[in-house]
C-alpha positions in Angstrom: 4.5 10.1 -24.3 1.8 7.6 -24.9 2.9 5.9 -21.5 1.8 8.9 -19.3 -1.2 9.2 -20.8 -1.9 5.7 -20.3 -0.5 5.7 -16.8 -2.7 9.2 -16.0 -6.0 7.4 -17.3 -4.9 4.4 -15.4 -5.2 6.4 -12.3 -8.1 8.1 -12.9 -9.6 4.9 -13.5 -8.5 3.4 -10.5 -9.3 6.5 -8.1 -12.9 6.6 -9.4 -13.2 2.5 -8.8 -11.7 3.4 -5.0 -14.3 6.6 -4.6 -17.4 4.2 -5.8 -16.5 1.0 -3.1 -15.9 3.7 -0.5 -19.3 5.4 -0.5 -21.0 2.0 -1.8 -19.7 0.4 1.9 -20.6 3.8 4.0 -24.6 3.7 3.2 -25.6 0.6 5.2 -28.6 -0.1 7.0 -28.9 -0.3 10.6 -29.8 -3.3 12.3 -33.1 -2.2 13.9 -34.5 -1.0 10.5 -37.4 -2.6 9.3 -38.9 -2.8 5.7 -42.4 -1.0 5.6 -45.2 -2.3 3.3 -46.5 -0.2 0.8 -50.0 1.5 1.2 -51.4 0.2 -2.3 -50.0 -3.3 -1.4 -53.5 -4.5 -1.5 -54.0 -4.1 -5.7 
């Protein structure tokens, strides 16, 4: 019994790890993006 559990929490684990590297590597930057200085960069 204790060795579903564990397998079912493995799983869950596991999904959520594959669910955070896929929407961490679907956010990216395009090339022609620039960073933009701040307005009070002058403080």
């Amino acid at each position: 019994m204790w060795i579903v559990l564990f397998v079912i929490a493995l799983l869950f684990v596991l999904g959520g790890a594959l669910l955070l590297l896929r929407s961490a590597n679907s956010h990216k930057i395009p090339d022609g993006v620039k960073a933009q200085p701040y307005q009070d960069d002058d403080d």
